[in-house]
C-alpha positions as CSV (number, residue, x, y, z in Angstrom):
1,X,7.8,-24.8,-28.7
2,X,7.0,-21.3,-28.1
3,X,3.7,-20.2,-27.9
4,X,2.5,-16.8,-29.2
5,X,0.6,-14.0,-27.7
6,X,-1.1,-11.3,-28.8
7,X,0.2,-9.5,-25.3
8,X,3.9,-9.6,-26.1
9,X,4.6,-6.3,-28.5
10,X,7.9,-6.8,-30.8
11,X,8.2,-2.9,-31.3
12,X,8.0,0.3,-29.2
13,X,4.6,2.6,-29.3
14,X,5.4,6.5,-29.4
15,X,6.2,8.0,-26.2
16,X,3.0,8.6,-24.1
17,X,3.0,10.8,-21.0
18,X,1.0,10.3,-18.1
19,X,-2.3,11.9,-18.1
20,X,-6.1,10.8,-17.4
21,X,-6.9,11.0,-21.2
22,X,-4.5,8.9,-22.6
23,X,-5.0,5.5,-20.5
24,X,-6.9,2.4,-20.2
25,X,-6.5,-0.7,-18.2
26,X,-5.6,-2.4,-21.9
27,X,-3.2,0.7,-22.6
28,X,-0.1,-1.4,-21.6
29,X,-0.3,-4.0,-24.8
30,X,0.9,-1.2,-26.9
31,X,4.1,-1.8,-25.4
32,X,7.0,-4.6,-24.7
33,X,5.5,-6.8,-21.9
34,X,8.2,-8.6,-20.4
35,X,8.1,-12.1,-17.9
36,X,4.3,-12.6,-19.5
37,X,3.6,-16.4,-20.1
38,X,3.3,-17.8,-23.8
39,X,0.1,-18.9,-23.9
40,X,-1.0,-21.6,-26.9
41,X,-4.7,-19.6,-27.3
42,X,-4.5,-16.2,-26.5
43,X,-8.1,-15.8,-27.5
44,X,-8.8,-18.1,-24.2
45,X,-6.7,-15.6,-22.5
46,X,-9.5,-12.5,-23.8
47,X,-12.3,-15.0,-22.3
48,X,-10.1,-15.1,-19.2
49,X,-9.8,-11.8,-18.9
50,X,-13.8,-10.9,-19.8
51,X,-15.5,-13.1,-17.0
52,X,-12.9,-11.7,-14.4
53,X,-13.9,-8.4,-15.3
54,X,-17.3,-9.2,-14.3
55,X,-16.4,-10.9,-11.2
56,X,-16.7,-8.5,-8.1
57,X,-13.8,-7.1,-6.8
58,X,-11.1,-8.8,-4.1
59,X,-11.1,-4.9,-2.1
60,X,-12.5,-2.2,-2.1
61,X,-11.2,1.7,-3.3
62,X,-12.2,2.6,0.5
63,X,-9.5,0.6,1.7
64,X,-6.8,1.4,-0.8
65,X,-7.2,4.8,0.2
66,X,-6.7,3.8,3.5
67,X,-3.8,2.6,3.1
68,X,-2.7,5.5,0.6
69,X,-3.3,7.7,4.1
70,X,-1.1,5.6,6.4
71,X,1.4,5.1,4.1
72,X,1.6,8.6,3.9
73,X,1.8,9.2,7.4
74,X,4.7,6.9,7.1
75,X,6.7,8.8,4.9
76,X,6.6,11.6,7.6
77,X,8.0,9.2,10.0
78,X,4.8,8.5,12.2
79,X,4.5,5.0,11.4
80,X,6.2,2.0,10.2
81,X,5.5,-0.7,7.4
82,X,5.5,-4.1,8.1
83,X,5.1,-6.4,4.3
84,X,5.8,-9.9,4.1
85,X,4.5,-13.0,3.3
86,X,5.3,-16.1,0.5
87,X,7.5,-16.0,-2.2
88,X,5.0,-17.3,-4.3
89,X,1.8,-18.8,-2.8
90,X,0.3,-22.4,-3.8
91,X,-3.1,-23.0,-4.2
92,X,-2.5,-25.5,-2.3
93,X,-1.8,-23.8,0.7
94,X,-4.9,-21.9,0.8
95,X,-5.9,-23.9,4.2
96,X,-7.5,-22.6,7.6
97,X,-4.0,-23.3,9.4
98,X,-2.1,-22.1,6.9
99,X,-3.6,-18.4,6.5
100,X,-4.2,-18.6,10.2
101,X,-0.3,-18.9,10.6
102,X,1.0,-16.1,8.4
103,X,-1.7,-13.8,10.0
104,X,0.0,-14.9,13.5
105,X,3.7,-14.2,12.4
106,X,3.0,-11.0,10.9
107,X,0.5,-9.9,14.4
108,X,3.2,-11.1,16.2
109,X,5.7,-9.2,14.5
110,X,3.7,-5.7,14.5
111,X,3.3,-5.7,18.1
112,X,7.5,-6.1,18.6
113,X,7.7,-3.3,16.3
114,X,5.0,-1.6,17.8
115,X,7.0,-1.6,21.6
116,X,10.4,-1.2,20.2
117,X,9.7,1.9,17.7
118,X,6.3,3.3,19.9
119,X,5.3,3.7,16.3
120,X,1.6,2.6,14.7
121,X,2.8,-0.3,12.2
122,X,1.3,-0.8,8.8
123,X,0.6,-4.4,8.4
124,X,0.5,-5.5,4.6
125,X,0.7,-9.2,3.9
126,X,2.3,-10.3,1.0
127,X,-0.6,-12.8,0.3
128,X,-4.2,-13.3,-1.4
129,X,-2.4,-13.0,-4.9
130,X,0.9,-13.7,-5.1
131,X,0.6,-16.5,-7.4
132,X,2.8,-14.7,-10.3
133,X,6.5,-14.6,-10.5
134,X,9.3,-13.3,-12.8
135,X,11.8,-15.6,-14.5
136,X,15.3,-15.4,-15.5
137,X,14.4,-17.5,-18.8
138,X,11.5,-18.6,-20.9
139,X,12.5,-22.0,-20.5
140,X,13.9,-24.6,-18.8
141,X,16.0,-27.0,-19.6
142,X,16.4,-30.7,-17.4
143,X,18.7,-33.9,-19.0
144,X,18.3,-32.3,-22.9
145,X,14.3,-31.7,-22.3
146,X,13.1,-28.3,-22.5
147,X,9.9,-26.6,-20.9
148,X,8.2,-23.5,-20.0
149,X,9.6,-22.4,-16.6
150,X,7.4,-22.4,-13.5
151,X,6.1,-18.6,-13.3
152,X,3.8,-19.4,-10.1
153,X,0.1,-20.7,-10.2
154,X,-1.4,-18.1,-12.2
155,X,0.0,-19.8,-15.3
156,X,1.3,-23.2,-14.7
157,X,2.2,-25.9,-12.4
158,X,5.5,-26.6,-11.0
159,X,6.3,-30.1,-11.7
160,X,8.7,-30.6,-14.9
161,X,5.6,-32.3,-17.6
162,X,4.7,-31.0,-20.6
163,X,1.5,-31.1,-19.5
164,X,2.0,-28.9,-16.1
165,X,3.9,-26.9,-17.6
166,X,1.9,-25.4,-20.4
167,X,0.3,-22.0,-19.4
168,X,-3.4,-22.5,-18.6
169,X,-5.5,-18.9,-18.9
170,X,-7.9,-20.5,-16.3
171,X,-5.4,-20.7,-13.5
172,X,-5.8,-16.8,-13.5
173,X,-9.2,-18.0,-12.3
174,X,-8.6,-20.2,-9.9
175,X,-6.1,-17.9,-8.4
176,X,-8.8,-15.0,-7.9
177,X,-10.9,-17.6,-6.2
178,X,-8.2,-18.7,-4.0
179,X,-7.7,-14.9,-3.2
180,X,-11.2,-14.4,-2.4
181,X,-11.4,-17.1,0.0
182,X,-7.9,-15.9,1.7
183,X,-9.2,-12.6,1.9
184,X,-12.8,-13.3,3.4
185,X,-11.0,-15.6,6.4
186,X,-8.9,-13.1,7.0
187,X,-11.4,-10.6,7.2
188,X,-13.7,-12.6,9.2
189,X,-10.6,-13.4,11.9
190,X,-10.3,-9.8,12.2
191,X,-13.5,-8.6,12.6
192,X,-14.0,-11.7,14.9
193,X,-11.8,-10.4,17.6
194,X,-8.7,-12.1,16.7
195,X,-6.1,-9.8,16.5
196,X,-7.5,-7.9,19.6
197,X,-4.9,-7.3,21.8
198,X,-6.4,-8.2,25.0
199,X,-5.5,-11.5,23.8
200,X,-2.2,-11.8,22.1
201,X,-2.8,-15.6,23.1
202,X,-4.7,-16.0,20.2
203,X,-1.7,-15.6,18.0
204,X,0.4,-17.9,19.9
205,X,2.2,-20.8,17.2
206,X,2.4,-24.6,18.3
207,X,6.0,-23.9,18.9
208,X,6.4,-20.4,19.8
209,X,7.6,-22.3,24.0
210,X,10.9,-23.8,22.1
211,X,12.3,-20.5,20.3
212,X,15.0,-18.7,22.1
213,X,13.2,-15.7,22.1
214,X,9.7,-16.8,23.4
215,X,10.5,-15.4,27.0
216,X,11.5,-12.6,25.9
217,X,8.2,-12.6,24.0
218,X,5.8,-13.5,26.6
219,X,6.9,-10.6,28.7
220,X,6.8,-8.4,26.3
221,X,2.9,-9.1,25.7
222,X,2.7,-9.1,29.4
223,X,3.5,-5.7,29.1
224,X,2.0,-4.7,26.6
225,X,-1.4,-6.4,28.8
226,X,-0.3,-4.5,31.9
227,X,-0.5,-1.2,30.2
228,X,-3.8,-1.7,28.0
229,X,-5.5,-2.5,31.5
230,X,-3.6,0.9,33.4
231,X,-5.5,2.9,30.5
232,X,-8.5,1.2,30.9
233,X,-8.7,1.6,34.4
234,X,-8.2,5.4,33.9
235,X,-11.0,5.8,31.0
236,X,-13.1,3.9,32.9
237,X,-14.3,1.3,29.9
238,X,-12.4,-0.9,27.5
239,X,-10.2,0.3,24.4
240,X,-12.4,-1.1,21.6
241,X,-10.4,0.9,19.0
242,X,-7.6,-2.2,20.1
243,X,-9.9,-5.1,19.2
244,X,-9.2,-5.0,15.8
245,X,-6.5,-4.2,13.5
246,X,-6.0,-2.7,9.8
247,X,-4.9,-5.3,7.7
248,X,-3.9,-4.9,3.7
249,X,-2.6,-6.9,1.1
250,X,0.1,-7.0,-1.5
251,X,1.9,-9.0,-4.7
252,X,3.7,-8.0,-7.2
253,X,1.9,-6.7,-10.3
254,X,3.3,-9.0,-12.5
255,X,1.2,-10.7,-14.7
256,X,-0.6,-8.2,-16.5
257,X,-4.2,-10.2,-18.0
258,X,-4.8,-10.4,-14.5
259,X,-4.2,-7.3,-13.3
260,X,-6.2,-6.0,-16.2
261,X,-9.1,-7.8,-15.4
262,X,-9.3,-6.4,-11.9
263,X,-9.2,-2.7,-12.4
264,X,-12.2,-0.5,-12.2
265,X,-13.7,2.7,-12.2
266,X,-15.8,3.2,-9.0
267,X,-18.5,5.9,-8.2
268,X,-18.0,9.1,-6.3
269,X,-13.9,8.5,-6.8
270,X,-11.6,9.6,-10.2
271,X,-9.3,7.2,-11.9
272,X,-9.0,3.2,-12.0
273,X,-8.5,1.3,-8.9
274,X,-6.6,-2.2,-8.9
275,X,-9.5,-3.5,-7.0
276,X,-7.4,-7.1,-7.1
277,X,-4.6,-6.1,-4.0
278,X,-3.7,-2.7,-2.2
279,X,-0.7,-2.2,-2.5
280,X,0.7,-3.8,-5.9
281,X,5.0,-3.4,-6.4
282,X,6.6,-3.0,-9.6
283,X,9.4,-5.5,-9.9
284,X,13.0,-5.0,-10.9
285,X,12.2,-6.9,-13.8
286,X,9.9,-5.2,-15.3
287,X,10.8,-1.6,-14.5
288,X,11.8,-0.6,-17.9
289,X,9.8,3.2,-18.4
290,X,9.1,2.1,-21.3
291,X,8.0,-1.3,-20.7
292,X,4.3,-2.4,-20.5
293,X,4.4,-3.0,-16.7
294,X,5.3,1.0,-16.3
295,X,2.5,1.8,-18.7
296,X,0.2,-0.2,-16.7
297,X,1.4,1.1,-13.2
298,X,1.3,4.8,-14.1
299,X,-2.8,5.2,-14.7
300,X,-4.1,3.3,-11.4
301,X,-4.6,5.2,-8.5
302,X,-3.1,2.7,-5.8
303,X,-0.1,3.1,-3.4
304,X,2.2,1.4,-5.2
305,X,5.7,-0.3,-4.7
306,X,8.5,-0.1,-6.6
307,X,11.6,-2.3,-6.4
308,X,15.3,-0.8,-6.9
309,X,18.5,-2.5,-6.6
310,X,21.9,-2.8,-8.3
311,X,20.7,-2.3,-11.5
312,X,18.8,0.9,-10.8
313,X,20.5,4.0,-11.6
314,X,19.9,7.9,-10.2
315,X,18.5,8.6,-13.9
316,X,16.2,5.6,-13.9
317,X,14.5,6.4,-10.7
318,X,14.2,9.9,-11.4
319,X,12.4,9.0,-14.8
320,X,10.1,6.4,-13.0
321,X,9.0,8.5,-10.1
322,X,7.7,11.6,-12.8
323,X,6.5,8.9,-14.9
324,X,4.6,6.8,-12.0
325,X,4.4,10.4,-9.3
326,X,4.0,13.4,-12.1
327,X,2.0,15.2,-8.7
328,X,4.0,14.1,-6.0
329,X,1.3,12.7,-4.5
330,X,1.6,11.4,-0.3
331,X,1.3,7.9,0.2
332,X,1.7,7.1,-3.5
333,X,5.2,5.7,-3.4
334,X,6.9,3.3,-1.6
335,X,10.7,2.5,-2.5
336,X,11.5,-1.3,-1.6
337,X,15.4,-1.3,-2.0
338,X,17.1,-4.8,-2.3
339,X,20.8,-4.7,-2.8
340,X,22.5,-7.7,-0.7
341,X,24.5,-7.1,2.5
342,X,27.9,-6.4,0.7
343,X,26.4,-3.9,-2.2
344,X,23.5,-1.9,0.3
345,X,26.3,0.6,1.9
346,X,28.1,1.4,-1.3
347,X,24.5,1.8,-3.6
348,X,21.5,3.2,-1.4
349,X,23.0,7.0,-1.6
350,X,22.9,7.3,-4.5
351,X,19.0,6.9,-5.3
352,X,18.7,8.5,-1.4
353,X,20.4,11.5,-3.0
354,X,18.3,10.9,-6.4
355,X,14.9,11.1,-4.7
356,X,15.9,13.5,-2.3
357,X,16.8,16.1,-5.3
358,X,13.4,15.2,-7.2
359,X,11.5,16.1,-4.3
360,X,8.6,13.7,-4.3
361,X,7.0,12.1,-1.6
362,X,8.1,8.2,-0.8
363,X,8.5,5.7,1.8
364,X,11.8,3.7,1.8
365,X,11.3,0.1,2.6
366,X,14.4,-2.0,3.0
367,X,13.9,-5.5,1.2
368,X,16.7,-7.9,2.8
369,X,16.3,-11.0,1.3
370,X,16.3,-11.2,-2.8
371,X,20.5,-9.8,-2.9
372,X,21.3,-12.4,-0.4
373,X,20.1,-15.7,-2.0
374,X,22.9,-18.2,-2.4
375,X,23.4,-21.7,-3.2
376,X,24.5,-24.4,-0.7
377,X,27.0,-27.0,-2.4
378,X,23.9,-29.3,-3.0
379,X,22.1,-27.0,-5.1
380,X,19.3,-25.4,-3.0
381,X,18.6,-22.1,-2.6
382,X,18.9,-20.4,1.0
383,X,19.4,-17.3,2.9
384,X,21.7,-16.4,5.8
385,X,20.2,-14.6,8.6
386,X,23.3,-12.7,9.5
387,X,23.4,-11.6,6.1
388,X,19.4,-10.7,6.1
389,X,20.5,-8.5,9.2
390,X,23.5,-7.3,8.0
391,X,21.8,-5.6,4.9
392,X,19.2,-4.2,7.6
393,X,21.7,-2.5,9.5
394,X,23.5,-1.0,7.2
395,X,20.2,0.3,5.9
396,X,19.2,1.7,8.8
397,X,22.8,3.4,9.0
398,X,22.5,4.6,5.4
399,X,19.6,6.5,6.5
400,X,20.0,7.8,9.4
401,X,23.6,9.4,8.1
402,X,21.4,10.8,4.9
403,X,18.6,12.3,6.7
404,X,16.4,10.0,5.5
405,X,13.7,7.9,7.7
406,X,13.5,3.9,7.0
407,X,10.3,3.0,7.3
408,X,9.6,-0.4,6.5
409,X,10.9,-3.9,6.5
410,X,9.8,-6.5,3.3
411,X,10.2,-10.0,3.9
412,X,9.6,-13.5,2.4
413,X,8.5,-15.7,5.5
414,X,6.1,-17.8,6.8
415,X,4.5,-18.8,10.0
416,X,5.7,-22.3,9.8
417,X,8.5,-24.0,11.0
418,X,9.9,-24.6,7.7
419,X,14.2,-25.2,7.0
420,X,14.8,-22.9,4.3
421,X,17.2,-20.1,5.9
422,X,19.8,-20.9,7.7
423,X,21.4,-19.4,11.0
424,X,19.5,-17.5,13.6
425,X,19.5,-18.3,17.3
426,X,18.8,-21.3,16.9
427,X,22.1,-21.8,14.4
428,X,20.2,-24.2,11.6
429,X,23.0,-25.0,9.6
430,X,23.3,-26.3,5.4
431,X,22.8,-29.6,7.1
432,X,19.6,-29.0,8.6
433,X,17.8,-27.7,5.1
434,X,16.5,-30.8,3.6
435,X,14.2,-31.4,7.0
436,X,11.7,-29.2,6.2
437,X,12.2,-27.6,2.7
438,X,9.1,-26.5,1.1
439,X,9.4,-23.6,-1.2
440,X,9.4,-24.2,-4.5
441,X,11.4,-20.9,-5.8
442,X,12.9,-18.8,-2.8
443,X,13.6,-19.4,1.0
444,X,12.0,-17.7,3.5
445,X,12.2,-17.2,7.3
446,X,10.4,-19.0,9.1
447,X,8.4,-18.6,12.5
448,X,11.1,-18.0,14.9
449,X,13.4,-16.6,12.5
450,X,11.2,-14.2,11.6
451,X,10.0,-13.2,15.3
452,X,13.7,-12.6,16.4
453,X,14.5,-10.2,12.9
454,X,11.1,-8.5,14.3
455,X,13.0,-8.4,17.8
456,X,16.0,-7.5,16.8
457,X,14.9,-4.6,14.8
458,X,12.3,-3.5,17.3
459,X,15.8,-3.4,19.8
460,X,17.6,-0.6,16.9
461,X,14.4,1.2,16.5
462,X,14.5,1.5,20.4
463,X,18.0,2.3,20.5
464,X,17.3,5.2,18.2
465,X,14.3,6.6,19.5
466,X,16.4,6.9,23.3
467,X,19.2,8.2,21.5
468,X,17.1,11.1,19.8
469,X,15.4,11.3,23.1
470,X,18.7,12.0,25.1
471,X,20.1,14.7,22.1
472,X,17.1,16.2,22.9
C-alpha cells in the first residue's frame, strides 16, 4: 500500500529565482519532493510540524555564523575541515559512552591533522540529527512481502514488520529530543574542560594501547604537551584559549517536515536560519534545481553542503551554485565530492574547472567512502581502506595539479571498535565482518581505522607543506 502525502507534488511550479521576497520555510511543497516518506495521515504530519515549530531551537544563528566565518577561512586555505560521524544514527545509541566516543575519535583526529597540516581544523560531527536517509526504492521487497524501506529513525524503524515499518510523524519528535540531549552533553563536555588540550588523556579509547598506531600517537600528544608548556613558560600563564574547542554539527537536509519545522527568523539578523544543525548538505539525491530540496536549500542562510559525484555534470553545478550562491558569498559553500577510487581522477576536473570558471567562493571536501561501497560474497556491505585512501590521494593530486586547495575530509565512522571496513593496519579481512557488525545501512571506519586515515593524511598534508616550504 502506498500512503499519500500532501508533501509529494506530481507537477512542476513555474520557475522561481532566488530572492528574499519569494521564499518561506513551506516554499519547497510547491515542488517535486523526492526520498520524502509516505505517510498514512499527513494531517498528523502538519501537527508534527506545528509543535516543533514551537519547540526552541537545537543551535543558535551565533554559531552558524561561526562556522560560516571559519569555513570561509578555509576556502582561502587557512584551515582544514574535519566532518564525520554515523551513517544514520539510532536513537538507540544516544548513550553517555556512545557520544562520548565519537567526540573522542573526531578530537583525536583534529589534533593529527592539526600537527601534520599546522592548520586550525574545523571540527563538524556528523551527529545530533542524522536520523534521515535517502533510498534507492519506496519499497522493499523480502520472500514475496513488500514494505516501506527503512529511511532512518525520523520515519520508521528498521526491523521488516508492517508495523515498524509504517512512517510515524512522531518519530520526527523523538529525533529532536534525541538531538537536544546529544547536543547539551556535548556542550557540557566542552565547556567542562574535556577537549582541553593539556589533557589529550581525556580522549584516550579503551583500546587506543592495541592499535598499531597508538605509539605513534602517544608521542605525538607528547609533543604536542611539550610545546603547549614551552609557550606557557614564555607568556608566563596558561593558554586558556586551548581549553576548549569549537565544535558544530551536521546531517543531511533530507527530510524536509523536519527541516521545516526548525527554521526561523531571529532578531538583529536577515533571512531564515536552520536553527536544527549548522551545517546541513544537500544530497546527490535530491539535487535536482528544480527539486523541492533545492527550493528549500536556496532561502536559508546556513553554510551549506552539497554533494557531487558521477552523476553531476559542469552544467548542473554551475546551475546549483547561482541558484544556492546568486552573491558568491564566503563560507557559504562547501563541495563534498564522492566519486569511488577508480572514477575520482578521471571526474573531479571537470566540476574543478566548472567552479573555477563561475567564480564563486567554495570549499572542496573530498567524501571517500559512499563510491567505494561493495558487497562481500555473503551479502554485507563494506568498505576497503585502501580504496577509502586511494580516492583520498588521488584527490589531493587532482588538486594540487588544478590549483585548487582540498580542504576537508567527510567520513562515516565511529569511535567504536566495530567490523564493518575491512583492511587497515591491522588487515581485518571479509572473514572478520560478522564479529562486530552493527550498522544498519552503511560501514564505517572504526576507532583505529579512522585514527590511522587521520595519520596518514596528516603525513601528505606534511609532506606538502615541506615541499612548498623548500620551493620556497
Amino acid at each position: 500500500m502506498r500512503y499519500p502525502s500532501r508533501f509529494m507534488s506530481p507537477t512542476p511550479p513555474p520557475d522561481l529565482r532566488p530572492g528574499p521576497r519569494d521564499w518561506q520555510p513551506d516554499s519547497w511543497q510547491r515542488r517535486p519532493a523526492l526520498q520524502q516518506p509516505l505517510y498514512p495521515d499527513p494531517l498528523a504530519v502538519d501537527r508534527v510540524v506545528e509543535e516543533m515549530s514551537q519547540l526552541p531551537p537545537l543551535v543558535t544563528s551565533w554559531e552558524v555564523e561561526g562556522l560560516k566565518a571559519q569555513i570561509a577561512e578555509a576556502q582561502r586555505g587557512e584551515r582544514f575541515l574535519l566532518q564525520g560521524g554515523d551513517c544514520a544514527e539510532t536513537f538507540a545509541e544516544c548513550t553517555a559512552p556512545a557520544v562520548t566516543s565519537k567526540l573522542k575519535i573526531l578530537l583525536q583526529m583534529s589534533l593529527v591533522l592539526v600537527h601534520g597540516s599546522r592548520k586550525r581544523v574545523i571540527r563538524v560531527g556528523r551527529f545530533a540529527g542524522q536520523y534521515a536517509k535517502p533510498r534507492s526504492a519506496d519499497f522493499e521487497e523480502r520472500q514475496g512481502t513488500s514494505l516501506p524501506s527503512y529511511r532512518g529513525e525520523n520515519v520508521n524503524r528498521a526491523p521488516f514488520t508492517a508495523e515498524d515499518r509504517i512512517p510515524r510523524p512522531e518519530l520526527m519528535l523523538r529525533g529532536y529530543e534525541r538531538a537536544a540531549l546529544t547536543l547539551n552533553f556535548i556542550r557540557s563536555l566542552i565547556d567542562g574542560g574535556f577537549a582541553d588540550l593539556h589533557h589529550p588523556e581525556y580522549w584516550d579509547l579503551g583500546f587506543v594501547e592495541h592499535s598499531p598506531h597508538g605509539a605513534e600517537y602517544q608521542q605525538m600528544v607528547e609533543a604536542i604537551g611539550e610545546s603547549l608548556r614551552f609557550m606557557e613558560t614564555l607568556a608566563g600563564g596558561a593558554a586558556g584559549d586551548l581549553r576548549r574547542v569549537d565544535f558544530f554539527t551536521s546531517h543531511e537536509g533530507l527530510l524536509l517536515p523536519y527541516e521545516q519545522a526548525q527554521t526561523r527568523r531571529v532578531p538583529h539578523r536577515p533571512g531564515w536560519y536552520n536553527l536544527s544543525t549548522h551545517l546541513p548538505w544537500l544530497g546527490l539525491r535530491t539535487g535536482d534545481p528544480a527539486g523541492a530540496h533545492v527550493e528549500y536549500f536556496r532561502g536559508i542562510r546556513n553554510p551549506i553542503g552539497i554533494k557531487v559525484g558521477p552523476s553531476t555534470t559542469p552544467e548542473r553545478l554551475r546551475e546549483l551554485l547561482q541558484i544556492l550562491d546568486p552573491d558568491g558569498e564566503p563560507g557559504r559553500i562547501t563541495l563534498v565530492h564522492r566519486f569511488g577510487v577508480d572514477r575520482v581522477a578521471k571526474s573531479l576536473p571537470a566540476l574543478i574547472e566548472a567552479v573555477s570558471m563561475s567564480g564563486k567562493p567554495v570549499l572542496w571536501c573530498c567524501d571517500p567512502m559512499h563510491g567505494n561501497t561493495r558487497d562481500t560474497r555473503n551479502g554485507l556491505k563494506t568498505r576497503r581502506f585502501e580504496d577509502i585512501l586511494g580516492e583520498l590521494e588521488q584527490a589531493f593530486d587532482v588538486h594540487a595539479e588544478m590549483g585548487t586547495y582540498l580542504g576537508g575530509v567527510h567520513f562515516e565512522l565511529t569511535g567504536e571498535d566495530v567490523t564493518e571496513c575491512v583492511g587497515g593496519a591491522r588487515g581485518l579481512g571479509e572473514e572478520d565482518l560478522h564479529r562486530d557488525y552493527r550498522s544498519f545501512v552503511d560501514p564505517r571506519l572504526n576507532y583505529e581505522q579512522a585514527l590511522e586515515m587521520a595519520m596518514l593524511i596528516a603525513r601528505r598534508m606534511g609532506r606538502q607543506r615541506n615541499g612548498r616550504a623548500l620551493v620556497g
